[in-house]
N, C-alpha and C positions, 0 to 999 in steps of 0.2 A: 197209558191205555185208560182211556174213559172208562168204558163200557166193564164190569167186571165180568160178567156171562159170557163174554165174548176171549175162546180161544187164541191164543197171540197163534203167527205162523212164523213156525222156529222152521229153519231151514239148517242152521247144524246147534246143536245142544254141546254148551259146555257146563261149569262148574259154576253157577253164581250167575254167569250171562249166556244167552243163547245170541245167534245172527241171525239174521232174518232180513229179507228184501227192504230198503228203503221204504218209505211211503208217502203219499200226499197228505198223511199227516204229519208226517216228520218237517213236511216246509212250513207248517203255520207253528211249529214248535219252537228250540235254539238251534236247532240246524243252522241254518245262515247266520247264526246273532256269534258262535265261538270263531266264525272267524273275522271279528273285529272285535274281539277280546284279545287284549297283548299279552295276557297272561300264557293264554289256549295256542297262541298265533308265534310263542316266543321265539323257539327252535319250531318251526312251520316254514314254508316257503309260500306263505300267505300275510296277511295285514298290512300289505303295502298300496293297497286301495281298498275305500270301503266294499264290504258284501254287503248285496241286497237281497231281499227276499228274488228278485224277478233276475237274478242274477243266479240265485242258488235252485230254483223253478227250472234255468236254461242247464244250469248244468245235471240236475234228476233229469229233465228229460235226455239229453245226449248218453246217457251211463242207461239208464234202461232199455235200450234195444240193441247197447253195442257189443259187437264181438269183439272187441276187444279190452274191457273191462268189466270186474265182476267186485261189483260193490256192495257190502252186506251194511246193514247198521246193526249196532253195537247195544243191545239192551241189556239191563239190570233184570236176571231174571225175580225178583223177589217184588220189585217194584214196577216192572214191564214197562220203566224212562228208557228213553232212548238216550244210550250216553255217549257215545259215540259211531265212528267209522269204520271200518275198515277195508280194502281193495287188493286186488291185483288189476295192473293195470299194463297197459303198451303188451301186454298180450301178443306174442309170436308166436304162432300154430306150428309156422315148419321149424323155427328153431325150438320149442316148447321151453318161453322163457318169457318170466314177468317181470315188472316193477311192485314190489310191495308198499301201500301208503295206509297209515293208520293215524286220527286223534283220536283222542278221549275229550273229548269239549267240555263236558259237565266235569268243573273242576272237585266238584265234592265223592266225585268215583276217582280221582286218583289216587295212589299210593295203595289200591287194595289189590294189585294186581289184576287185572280185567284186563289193563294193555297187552302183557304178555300173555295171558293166555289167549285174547282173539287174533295175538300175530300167530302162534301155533295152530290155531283152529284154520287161519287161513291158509297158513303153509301145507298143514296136513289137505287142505281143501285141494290147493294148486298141485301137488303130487300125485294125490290121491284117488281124485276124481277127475282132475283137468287131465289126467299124465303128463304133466310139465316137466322138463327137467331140470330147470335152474330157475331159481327165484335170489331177485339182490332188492337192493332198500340202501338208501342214503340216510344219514344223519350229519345236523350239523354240530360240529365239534360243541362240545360241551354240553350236550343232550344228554345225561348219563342214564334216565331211564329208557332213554330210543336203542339206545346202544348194548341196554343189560336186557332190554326185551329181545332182541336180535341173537345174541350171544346164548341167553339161554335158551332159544329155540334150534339152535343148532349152527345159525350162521356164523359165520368169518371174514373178519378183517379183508378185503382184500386191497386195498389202497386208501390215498388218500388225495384229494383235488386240492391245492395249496390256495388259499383263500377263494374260492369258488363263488360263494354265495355272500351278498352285501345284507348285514340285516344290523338294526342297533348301532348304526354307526361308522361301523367299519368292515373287515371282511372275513369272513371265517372259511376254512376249514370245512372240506366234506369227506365224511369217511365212509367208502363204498364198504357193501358189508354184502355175501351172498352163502347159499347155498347151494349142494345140490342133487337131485335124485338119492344119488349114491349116499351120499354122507347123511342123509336124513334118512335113509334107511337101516343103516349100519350102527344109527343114534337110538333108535325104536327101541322100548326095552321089552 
């Protein structure tokens, strides 16, 4: 955030980071630039053609008017960067069931925990406010922080897709992971 006099607009407040709607500044930012980073891109099911800015433009615009995804981006509240993403997405009204997808693209906000806590913020989100009842999220095998953000927010193992996804080579592994209503209520302390 440029501007220091100017207000951020926190839509849920957590611990270190708040969420807050995407913005038309977030596209002249790294928005579009992490995912053609191999690092950001690793365990992603992205970096398999380059992004562009006019590519990551089409897709803000498609997520801002759809009912069927709710896309927050992910800021540093101390330093009000935008560090990453996160969503529920493929949104089901009558079954009340999402996909959860989350990066952290600014790699120097890794490892302080921001991922996990904006996967809970948006869990609590889709429960809470959406009244959803089931949220799941994939990881690909060997992602161990996608998997320990998932786990400590309450979800569950629920299978696994036996080389599923081609990335680096060869083919890996995807582990559906889900929650639900019930069990993240029951997890509340």
């Amino acid at each position: 955030m440029t501007d220091t006099n100017k207000v951020p607009e926190v839509f849920i407040q957590g611990e270190g980071i708040y969420l807050r709607a995407p913005t038309e500044a977030d596209l002249t930012g790294n928005w579009h630039r992490w995912f053609n980073d191999a690092e950001v891109t690793h365990f992603q099911d992205k970096g398999y053609s380059a992004n562009t800015l006019e590519k990551q433009r089409s897709y803000f615009e498609s997520i801002k008017d759809s009912d069927s995804d709710v896309v927050l981006a992910i800021v540093d509240a101390n330093s009000h960067q935008h560090i990453g993403s996160v969503g529920l997405h493929r949104i089901d009204w009558i079954h009340r069931s999402a996909f959860l997808g989350i990066v952290i693209g600014e790699k120097d906000a890794w490892g302080k925990g921001f991922g996990r806590q904006a996967w809970r913020l948006i869990t609590r989100h889709g429960f809470e406010t959406l009244n959803l009842n089931k949220i799941v999220a994939t990881t690909l095998d060997g992602n161990e922080r996608s998997l320990a953000c998932a786990l400590a927010s309450g979800f569950e193992i629920e299978g696994t897709q036996k080389e599923q996804k081609y990335k680096r080579g060869k083919f890996h592994d995807l582990i559906l992971v889900g929650i639900t209503r019930a069990m993240w209520d029951s997890a509340k302390p």
